[in-house]
C-alpha positions as CSV (number, residue, x, y, z in Angstrom):
1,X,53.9,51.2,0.6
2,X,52.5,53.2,3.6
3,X,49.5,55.4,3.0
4,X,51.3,58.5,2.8
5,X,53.3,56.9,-0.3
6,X,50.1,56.2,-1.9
7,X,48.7,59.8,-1.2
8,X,52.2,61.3,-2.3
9,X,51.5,59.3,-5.7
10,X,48.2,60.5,-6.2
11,X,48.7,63.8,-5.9
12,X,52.1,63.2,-8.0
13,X,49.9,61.7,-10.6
14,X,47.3,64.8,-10.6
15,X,49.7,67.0,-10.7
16,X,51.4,65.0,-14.3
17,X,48.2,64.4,-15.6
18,X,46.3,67.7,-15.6
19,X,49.0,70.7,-14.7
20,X,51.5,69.8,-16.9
21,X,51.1,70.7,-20.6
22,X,53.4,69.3,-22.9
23,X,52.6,68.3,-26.9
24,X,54.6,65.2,-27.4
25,X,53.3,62.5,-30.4
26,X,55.2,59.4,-28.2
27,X,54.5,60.1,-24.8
28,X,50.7,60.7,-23.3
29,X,51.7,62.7,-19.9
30,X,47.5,62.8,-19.2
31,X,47.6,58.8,-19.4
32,X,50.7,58.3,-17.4
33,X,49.1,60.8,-14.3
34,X,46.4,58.5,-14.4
35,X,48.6,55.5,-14.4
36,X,50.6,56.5,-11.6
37,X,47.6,58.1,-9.8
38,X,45.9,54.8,-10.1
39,X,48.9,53.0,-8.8
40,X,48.8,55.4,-5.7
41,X,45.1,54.3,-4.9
42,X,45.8,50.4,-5.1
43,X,48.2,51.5,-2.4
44,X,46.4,53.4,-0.4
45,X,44.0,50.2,-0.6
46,X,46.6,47.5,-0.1
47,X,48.5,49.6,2.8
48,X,44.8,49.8,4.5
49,X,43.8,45.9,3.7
50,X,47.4,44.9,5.4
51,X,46.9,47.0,8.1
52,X,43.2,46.0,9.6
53,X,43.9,42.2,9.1
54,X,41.1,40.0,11.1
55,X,41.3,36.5,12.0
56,X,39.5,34.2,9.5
57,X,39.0,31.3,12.7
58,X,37.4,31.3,15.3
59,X,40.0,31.9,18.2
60,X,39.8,31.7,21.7
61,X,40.2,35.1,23.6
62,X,41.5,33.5,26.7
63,X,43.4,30.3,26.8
64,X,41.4,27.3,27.6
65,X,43.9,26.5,30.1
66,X,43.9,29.7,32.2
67,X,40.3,29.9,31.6
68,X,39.6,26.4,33.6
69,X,42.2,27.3,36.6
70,X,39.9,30.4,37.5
71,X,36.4,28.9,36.6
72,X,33.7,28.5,39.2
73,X,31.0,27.2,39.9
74,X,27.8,29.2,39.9
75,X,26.7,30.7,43.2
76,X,23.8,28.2,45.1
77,X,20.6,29.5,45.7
78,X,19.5,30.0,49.2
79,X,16.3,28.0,48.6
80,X,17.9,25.1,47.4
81,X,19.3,24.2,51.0
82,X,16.6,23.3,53.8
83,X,16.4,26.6,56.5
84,X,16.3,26.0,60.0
85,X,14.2,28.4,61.5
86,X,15.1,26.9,65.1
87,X,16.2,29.5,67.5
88,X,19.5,28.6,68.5
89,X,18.6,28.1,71.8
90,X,16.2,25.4,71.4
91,X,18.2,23.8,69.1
92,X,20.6,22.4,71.7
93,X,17.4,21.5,73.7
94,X,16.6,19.2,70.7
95,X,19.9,17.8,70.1
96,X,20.8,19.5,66.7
């Protein structure tokens, strides 16, 4: 049942339930507009649960496998390397 079925019943149900007037000793036409309108709700409410499923597990959002074949490794920090300050001339005078 899609929510437009459920909101078609609902308003089916008002409709049977308070416009129509009818004096009848076996059938309660107040009490079967509440019936049907209540059937209209629970599918409203079942049409909405079905359609805003969420995962109940954890699940990855990228594949572990793609997700290793474009990892990297973090960027090295300038000072973690020694700087040469040497001008580039003199470092051919000192046999670097």
């Amino acid at each position: 049942m899609r929510i437009g079925a459920g909101i078609a019943l609902v308003v089916i149900g008002a409709v049977i339930a308070f416009a129509v007037r009818d004096t009848s000793d076996t059938f309660n036409l107040t009490a079967l507009g509440i019936i049907v309108m209540l059937g209209g709700a629970a599918g409203i409410w079942l049409s909405y649960r079905l359609a805003n499923r969420r995962p109940r597990g954890e699940r990855p959002v990228i594949d572990p496998e793609v997700e290793r074949q474009y990892r990297t490794d973090p960027p090295r920090r300038v000072a973690d390397d020694p700087i040469d300050v040497t001008p580039s001339h003199l470092r051919d005078q000192q046999g670097h």
